[in-house]
Phi, psi and omega in degrees: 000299163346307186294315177290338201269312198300327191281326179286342171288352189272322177260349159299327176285334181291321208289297183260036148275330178271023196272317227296080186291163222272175180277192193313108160306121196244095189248155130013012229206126188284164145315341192262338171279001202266345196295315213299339181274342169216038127337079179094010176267170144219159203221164167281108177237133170258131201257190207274338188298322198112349183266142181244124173239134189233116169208180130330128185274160151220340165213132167268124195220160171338287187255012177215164167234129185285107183221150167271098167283106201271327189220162188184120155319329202229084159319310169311326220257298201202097164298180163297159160124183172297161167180152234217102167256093195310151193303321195293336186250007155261079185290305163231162187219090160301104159290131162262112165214179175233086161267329187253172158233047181276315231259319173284343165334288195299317195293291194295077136237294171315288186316300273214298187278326192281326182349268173335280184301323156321270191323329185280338208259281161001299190263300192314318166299300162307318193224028170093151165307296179267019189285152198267334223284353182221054171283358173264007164316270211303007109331300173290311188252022144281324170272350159260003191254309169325300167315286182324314179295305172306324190285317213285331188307270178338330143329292174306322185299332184263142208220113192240116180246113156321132147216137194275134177281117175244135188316156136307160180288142189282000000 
């Protein structure tokens, strides 16, 4: 029993050690370059105030940048909803995206075998090869090793670029 508790805490942690991805790509960019890139992204600002905000862009303008804010350290300071960040308080900005669906495939696709060949590894150890009486182990932890497998999948799946605000050219 001992052996199984071990194999299975042993492949959630391989599972999610092997989440850890290199950081963030880090560009560039004047203000006049910045709409074609996160036009309609969404992306993360830590402002000069201390508030960190996460939404939608919806417009890159002269002198603001337009966004639907979804998550926010400070409600007071910039609630949910549109909101208006003057250019002077955006220095950098994390693009966030989700482009591929390799990486959750591949997880519930793993996480859904080893569940199962565990869980099968499990119920032999415990109640015998032919035994009926615990057939829904290798179910329960296919399908939770399957859950575990799609978030650490997604994780990979996600893609992140800094990108730093530079004056424009005189």
């Amino acid at each position: 029993m001992t052996y199984v508790a071990f194999l299975l805490v042993s492949l959630m942690a391989l599972g999610q050690g092997t989440l850890s991805a290199a950081g963030p790509k880090q560009i560039e960019l004047r203000w006049s370059e910045l709409a074609p890139r996160i036009a309609g992204e969404e992306v993360a600002l830590l402002l000069p105030n201390g508030v960190r905000i996460q939404g939608e862009v919806i417009a890159v303008r002269p002198d603001e940048l337009a966004i639907q804010v979804k998550k926010t350290s400070n409600r007071q300071v910039y609630a949910k909803g549109q909101a208006s960040i003057p250019r002077s308080s955006v220095s950098t900005v994390e693009l966030k995206m989700l482009r591929r669906v390799r990486g959750r495939v591949i997880g519930s696709v793993v996480g859904v075998i080893a569940g199962l060949a565990a869980g099968v590894l499990l119920v032999s150890v415990k109640y015998g090869v032919e035994s009926g009486e615990a057939g829904w182990v290798p179910f329960v932890t296919g399908a939770a090793a399957g859950t575990l497998g799609y978030y650490g999948g997604r994780a990979l799946d996600r893609q992140s670029t800094l990108i730093k605000i530079v004056p424009e050219a005189p």
